[in-house]
C-alpha positions in Angstrom: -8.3 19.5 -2.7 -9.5 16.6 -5.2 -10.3 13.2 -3.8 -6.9 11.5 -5.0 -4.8 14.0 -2.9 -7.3 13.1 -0.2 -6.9 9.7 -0.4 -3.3 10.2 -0.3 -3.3 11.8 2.8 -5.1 8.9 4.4 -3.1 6.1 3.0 0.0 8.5 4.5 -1.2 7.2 7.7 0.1 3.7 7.1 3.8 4.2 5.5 3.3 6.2 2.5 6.7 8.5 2.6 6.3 11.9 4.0 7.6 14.1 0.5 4.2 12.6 -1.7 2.2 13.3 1.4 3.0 17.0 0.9 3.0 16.8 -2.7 -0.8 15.4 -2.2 -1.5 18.2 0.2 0.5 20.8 -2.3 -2.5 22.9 -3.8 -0.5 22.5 -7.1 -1.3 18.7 -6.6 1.4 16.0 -6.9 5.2 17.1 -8.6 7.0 14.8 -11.2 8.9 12.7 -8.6 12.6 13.3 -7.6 14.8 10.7 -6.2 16.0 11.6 -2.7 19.1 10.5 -1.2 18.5 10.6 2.3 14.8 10.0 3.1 12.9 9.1 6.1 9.8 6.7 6.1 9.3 6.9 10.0 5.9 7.4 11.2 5.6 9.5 13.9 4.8 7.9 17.6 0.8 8.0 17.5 0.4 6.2 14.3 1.5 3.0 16.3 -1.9 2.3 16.5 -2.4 1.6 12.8 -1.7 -1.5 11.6 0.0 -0.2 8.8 -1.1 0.4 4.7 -2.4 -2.4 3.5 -4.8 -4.0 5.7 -6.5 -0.2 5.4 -6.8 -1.1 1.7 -9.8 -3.6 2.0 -11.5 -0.5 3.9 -11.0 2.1 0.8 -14.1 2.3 -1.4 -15.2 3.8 -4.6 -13.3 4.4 -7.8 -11.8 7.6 -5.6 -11.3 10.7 -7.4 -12.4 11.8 -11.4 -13.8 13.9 -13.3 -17.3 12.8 -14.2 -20.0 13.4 -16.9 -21.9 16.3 -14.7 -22.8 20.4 -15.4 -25.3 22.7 -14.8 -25.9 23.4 -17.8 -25.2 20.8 -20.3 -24.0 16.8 -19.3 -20.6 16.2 -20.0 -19.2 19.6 -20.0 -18.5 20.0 -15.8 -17.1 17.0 -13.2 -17.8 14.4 -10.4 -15.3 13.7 -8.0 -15.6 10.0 -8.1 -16.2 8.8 -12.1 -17.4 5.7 -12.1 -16.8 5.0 -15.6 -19.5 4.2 -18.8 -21.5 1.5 -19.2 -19.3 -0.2 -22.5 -19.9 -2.4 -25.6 -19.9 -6.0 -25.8 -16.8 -7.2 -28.1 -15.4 -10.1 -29.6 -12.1 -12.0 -29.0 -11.6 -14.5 -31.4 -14.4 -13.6 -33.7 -14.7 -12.3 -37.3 -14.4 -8.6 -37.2 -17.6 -6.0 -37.8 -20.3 -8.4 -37.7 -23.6 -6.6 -37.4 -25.2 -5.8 -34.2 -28.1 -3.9 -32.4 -28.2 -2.9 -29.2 -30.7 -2.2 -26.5 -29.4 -0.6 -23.3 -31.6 -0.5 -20.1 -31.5 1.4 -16.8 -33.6 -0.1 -14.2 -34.2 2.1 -11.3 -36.2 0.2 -9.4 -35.1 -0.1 -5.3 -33.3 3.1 -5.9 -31.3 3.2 -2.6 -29.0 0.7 -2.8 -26.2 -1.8 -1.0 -22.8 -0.1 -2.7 -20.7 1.9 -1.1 -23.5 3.8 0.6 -25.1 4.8 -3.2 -28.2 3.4 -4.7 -27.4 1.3 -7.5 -29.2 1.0 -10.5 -29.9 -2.5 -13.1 -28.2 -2.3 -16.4 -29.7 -4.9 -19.0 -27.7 -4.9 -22.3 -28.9 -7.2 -25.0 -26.4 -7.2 -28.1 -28.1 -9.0 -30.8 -25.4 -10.6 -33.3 -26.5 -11.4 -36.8 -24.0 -13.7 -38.7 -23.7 -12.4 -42.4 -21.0 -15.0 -43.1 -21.6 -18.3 -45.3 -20.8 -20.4 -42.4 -21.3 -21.3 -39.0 -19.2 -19.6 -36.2 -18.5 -20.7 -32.9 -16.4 -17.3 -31.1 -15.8 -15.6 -27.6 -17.5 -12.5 -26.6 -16.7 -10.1 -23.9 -18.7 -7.8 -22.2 -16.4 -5.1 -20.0 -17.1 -2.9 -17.0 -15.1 -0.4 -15.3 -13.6 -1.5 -11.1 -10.9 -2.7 -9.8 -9.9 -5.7 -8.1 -11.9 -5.7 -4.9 -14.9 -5.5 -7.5 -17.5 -8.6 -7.4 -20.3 -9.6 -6.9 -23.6 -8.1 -8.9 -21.3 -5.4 -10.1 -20.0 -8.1 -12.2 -22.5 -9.0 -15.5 -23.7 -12.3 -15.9 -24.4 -13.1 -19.7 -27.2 -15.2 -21.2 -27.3 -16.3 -24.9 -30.7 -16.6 -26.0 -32.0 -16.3 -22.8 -30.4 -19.0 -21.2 -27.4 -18.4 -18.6 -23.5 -19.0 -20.0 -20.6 -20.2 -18.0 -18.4 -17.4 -17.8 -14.6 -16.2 -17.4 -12.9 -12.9 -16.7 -10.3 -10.8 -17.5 -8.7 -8.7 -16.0 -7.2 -5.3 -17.8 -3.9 -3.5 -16.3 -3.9 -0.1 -17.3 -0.7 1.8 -19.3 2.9 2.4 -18.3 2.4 5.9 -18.3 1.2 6.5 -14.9 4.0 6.3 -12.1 4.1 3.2 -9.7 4.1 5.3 -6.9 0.7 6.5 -8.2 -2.9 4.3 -8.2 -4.5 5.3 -11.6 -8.3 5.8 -11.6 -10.1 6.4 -14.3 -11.4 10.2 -14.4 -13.6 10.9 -17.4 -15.0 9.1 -20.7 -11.8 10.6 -22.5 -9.7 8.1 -19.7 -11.5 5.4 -20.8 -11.5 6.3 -24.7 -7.5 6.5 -24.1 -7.8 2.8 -22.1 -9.8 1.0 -24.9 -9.4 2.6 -28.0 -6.2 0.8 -29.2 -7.2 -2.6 -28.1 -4.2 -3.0 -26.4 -5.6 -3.4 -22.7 -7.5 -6.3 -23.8 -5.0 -8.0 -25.7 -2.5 -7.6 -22.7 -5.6 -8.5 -20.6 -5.7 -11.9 -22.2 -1.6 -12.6 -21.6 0.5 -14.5 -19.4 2.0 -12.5 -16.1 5.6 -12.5 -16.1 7.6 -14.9 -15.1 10.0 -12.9 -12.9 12.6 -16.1 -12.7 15.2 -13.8 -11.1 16.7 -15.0 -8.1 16.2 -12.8 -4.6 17.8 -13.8 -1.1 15.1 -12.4 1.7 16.1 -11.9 5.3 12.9 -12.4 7.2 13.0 -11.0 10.9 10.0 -13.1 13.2 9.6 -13.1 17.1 10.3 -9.1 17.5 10.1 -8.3 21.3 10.3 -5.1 23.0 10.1 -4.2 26.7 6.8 -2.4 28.0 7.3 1.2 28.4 3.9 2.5 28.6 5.0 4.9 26.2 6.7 5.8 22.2 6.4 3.0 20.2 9.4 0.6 20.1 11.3 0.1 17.0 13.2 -2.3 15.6 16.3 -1.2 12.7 18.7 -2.9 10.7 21.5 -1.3 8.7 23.5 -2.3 6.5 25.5 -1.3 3.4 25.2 -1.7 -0.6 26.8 -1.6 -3.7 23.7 0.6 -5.4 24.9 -0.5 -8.9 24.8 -4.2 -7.9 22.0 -4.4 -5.6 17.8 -3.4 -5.4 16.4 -3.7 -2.1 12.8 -4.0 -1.6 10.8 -4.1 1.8 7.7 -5.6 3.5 6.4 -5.0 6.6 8.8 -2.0 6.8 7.8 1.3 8.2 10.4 3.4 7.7 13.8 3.8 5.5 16.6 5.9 5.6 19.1 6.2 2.4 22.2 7.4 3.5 25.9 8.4 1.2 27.8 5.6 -0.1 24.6 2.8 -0.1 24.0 3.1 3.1 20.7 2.1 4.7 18.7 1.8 7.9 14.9 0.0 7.2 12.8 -0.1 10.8 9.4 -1.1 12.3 7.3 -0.8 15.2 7.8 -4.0 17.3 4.2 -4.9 18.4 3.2 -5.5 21.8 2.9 -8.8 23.2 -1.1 -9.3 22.8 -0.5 -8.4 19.2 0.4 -11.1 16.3 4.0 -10.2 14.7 3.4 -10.0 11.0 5.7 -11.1 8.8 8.8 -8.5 7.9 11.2 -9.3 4.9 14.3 -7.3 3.0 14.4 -8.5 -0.1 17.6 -8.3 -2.0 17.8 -8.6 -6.1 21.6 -8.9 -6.4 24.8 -8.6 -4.7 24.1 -9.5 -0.7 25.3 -7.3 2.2 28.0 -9.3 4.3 27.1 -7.5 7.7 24.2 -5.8 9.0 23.7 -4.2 12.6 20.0 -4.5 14.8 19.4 -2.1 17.5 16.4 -0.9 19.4 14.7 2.9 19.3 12.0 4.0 21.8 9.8 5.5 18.7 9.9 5.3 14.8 12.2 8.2 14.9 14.9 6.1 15.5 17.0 8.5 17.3 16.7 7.4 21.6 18.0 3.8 22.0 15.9 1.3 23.9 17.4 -1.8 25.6 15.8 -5.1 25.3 14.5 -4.8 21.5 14.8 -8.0 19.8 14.6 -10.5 17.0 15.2 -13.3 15.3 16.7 -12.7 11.6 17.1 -15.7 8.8 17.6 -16.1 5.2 16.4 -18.3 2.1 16.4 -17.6 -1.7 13.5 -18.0 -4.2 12.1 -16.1 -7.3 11.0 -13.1 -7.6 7.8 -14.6 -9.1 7.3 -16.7 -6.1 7.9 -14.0 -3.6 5.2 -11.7 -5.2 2.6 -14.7 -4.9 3.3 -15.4 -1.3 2.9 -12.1 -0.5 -0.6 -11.4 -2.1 -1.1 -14.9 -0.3 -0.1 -13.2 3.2 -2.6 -10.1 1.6 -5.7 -12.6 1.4 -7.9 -10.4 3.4 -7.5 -7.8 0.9 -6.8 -9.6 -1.8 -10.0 -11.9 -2.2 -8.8 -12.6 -6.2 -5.6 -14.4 -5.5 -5.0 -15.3 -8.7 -5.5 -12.2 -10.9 -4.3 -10.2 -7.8 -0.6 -12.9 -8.6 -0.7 -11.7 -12.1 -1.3 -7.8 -11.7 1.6 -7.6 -9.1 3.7 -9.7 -10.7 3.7 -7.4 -13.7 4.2 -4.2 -11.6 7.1 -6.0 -10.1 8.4 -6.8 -14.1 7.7 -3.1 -15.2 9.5 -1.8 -11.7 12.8 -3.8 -13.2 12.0 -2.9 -16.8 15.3 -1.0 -18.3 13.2 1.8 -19.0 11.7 2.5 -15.6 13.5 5.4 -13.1 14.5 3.6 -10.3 12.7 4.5 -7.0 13.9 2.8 -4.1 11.5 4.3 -1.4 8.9 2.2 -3.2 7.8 -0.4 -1.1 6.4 -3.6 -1.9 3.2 -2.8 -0.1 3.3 0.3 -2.6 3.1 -2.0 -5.4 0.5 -4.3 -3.8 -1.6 -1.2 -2.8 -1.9 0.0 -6.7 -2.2 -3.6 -8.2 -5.3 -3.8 -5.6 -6.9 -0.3 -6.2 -6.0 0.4 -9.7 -8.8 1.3 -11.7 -9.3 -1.6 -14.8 -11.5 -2.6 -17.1 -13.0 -6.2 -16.8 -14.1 -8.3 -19.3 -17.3 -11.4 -18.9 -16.5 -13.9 -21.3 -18.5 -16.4 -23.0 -18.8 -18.8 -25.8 -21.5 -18.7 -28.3 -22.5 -20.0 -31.5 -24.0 -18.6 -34.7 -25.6 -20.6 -37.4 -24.5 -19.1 -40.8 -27.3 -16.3 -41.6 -28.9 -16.2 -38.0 -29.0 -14.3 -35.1 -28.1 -15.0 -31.2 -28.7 -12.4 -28.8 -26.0 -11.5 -25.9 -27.9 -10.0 -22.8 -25.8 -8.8 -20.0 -27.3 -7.6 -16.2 -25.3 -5.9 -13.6 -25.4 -3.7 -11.0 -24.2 -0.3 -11.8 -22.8 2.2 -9.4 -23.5 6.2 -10.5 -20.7 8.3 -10.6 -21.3 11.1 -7.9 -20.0 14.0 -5.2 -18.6 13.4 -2.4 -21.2 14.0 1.0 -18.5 16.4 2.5 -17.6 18.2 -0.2 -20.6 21.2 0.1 -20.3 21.4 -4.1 -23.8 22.0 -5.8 -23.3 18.8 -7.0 -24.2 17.0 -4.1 -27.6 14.5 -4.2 -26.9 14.5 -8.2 -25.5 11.3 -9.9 -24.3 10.3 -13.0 -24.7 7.7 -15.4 -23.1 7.2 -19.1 -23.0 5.3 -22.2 -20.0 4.3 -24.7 -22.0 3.0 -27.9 -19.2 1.4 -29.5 -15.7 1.7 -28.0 -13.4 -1.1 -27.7 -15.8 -3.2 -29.6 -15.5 -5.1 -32.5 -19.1 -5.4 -33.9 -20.7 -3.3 -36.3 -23.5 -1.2 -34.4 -26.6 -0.6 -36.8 -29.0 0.4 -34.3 -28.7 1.4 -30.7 -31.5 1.6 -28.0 -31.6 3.3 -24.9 -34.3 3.2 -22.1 -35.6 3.9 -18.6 -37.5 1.5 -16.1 -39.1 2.5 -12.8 -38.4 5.8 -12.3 -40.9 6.7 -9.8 -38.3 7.5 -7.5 -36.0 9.1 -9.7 -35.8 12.9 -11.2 -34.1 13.0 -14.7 -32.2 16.8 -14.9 -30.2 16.3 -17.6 -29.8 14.2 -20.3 -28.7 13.9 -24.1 -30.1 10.6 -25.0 -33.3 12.3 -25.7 -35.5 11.3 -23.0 -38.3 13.5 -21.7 -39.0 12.4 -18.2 -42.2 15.0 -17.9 -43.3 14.1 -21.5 -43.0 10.0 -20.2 -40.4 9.5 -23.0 -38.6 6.8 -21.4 -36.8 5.2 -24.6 -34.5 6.9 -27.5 -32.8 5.3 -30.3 -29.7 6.8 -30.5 -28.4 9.2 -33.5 -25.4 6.5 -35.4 -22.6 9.4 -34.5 -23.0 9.6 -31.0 -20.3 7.8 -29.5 -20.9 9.0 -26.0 -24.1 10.0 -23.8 -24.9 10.7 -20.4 -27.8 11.3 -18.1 -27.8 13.2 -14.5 -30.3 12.3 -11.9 -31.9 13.1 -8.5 -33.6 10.7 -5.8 -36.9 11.9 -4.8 -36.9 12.1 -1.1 -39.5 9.1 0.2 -42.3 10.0 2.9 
């Protein structure tokens, strides 16, 4: 079982509908999804105790599953199960194209055991030296781009200096292609993943637009003060039903935990009323079109919906707004997750615009914590940016430092790839400069054993530093810690 399908399974726990959990479980891996016409959502009694999907989403770490740049024989011929992608090339936004450029690329090892996700961590220091050929002065962006998502800050983020002296910076933030399906959080499994991401420039052009607008108007029913008697066992549920027009009306959910999609547009959506210690979290139907006239409420001992419980209650009321607005307040509500309001606005907002887009299969089990779940974990590219200047026949050097996670094997996997971790190089994708000469070298690596590598360093022979041959596009190194007294 890879890590994706793994992850899968856990995230099942908090709503995810029971046919991808056993597509994730399936050893043929997930199936091209089918739409379903009567489906249950309905979590089974003992998964009360969750609080549901997405507050388990600030908990979820790593890039989860990939292939990866390791073998035991050569590097970049076998896998890791978590890839944590390349270090990249800086670029240019608004710049001339194929100025020239050298590069020196350095891993620092020193402190070895580090603070993320449980992994040592190494330094990355990547000075780009620009030389302006051009008859006149220029004054341009650069961008220097890692690999995360958008729970990724911190040191993991590279600060740039021009010169040596520190630049106020921006970022942004790279949605990955249409071609993945919503129901599924892409991550970014090998170098070839990334060379697909970068190599048309497309993700950073559509990195530097607008999010949608989403002006369409939506009436939401929000249900507040849910009550439920105490019986000391099940866990009492709350459902509404009601009927559509399915040609007139999409209906999305939040705070939902299960559905059922019955003939002629009906539907039952229900949740687990919490006790009375508890805080009731907000619960809204959300309706893009025609609106039912009538609904029905009624009370269940368990998710299952299928004993009745007296004394289940709550209050239902109604406003209109945008779609656009909706989507913010809801990352709003998602702030513990969601530390980037902002750019975490924009990515669902353009889920939400590609869910509605003519050429999308519609999928009405999707819920909106679906779509907040794979605008939060999505694996991205993100771009530092910075302002420089270049007199006409000089040079300025560009000199990023980060933090840079290895990619590696899970602990509980048993693979022989355990205690080995990964690290690789793009020398020129996605950029826009014109690479003459490319450096590459090791610092402090007392604590570090090299095993593989096809930079051309020689741990045992102390060569530490290799300029790299002008047609390799792609390298990668494999390590091991040496276990400390």
């Amino acid at each position: 079982m890879n890590m994706e399908r793994e992850e899968m399974l856990f995230l099942a726990i908090g709503g995810v509908p029971d046919a991808m959990v056993a597509e994730a479980a399936s050893p043929e891996g997930p199936r091209e999804k089918k739409p379903l016409r009567h489906r249950w959502m309905a979590l089974v009694a003992c998964l009360a105790l969750v609080a549901g999907l997405f507050p388990l989403l600030s908990r979820i770490g790593g890039n989860g599953s990939g292939a990866g740049i390791s073998s035991d024989t050569a590097p970049g011929e076998a896998v890791f199960l978590s890839y944590a992608g390349p270090v990249l090339s800086l670029t240019t936004l608004d710049g001339p194209q194929g100025l020239p450029a050298t590069r020196e690329v350095t891993w620092d090892f020193a402190g070895g055991q580090g603070e993320q996700n449980g992994l040592f961590t190494v330094t990355v220091t990547d000075a780009t030296a620009i030389t302006n050929d051009r008859d006149q002065d220029l004054t341009f962006t650069v961008a220097y781009p890692v690999t995360g998502d958008l729970r990724t800050q911190g040191a993991l983020l590279p600060s740039l200096e021009v010169d040596g002296t520190p630049s106020e910076t921006g970022l942004l933030w790279g949605d990955r292609s249409n071609e993945e399906p919503l129901w599924r959080t892409p991550r970014l499994e090998s170098w070839e993943d990334v060379r697909l991401l970068l190599e048309d420039g497309s993700c950073l052009t559509s990195a530097q637009q607008q999010p949608p607008a989403l002006e369409q108007t939506v009436t939401v029913w929000e249900l507040t003060e849910s009550t439920a008697p105490e019986t000391g066992q099940g866990a009492p549920t709350m459902a509404i039903r009601f009927q559509i027009d399915e040609e007139k009306t999409r209906v999305f959910t939040w705070g939902f935990n299960g559905g059922e999609f019955g003939e002629d547009g009906q539907r039952r959506y229900s949740y687990f009323v919490p006790q009375q210690q508890e805080r009731d979290s907000s619960r809204f139907l959300i309706f893009l079109g025609e609106v039912p006239k009538t609904y029905t409420m009624e009370g269940y001992e368990n998710g299952a919906c299928k004993e009745p419980l007296e004394g289940v209650t709550a209050q239902i009321s109604a406003f209109t707004t945008s779609l656009g607005e909706l989507a913010d307040r809801l990352v709003e509500e998602s702030r513990d997750s969601f530390h980037r309001l902002e750019e975490g606005k924009a990515a669902v907002r353009r889920l939400f615009a590609r869910l509605l887009s003519p050429g999308e299969e519609r999928d009405d089990s999707l819920t909106t914590e679906d779509l907040l779940s794979r605008a939060l974990t999505c694996t991205r590219v993100i771009w530092t940016t910075a302002e420089i200047s270049i007199p006409a026949g000089e040079t300025v050097t560009v000199t990023a430092r980060f933090q840079k996670e290895p990619s590696y094997d899970f602990a509980c996997t048993g693979t022989e790839k355990q205690g080995l971790y990964g690290f690789d190089l793009g020398t020129r994708l996605g950029s826009s400069l014109a690479f003459q000469k490319t450096t590459a070298r090791l610092k402090n690596t007392q604590q570090i054993l090299l095993v593989r590598n096809d930079f051309g360093f020689d741990q045992q022979a102390g060569v530490l530093e290799a300029e790299l041959s002008p047609g390799q596009e792609h390298c990668a190194m494999e390590v091991r810690l040496i276990p400390t007294e």
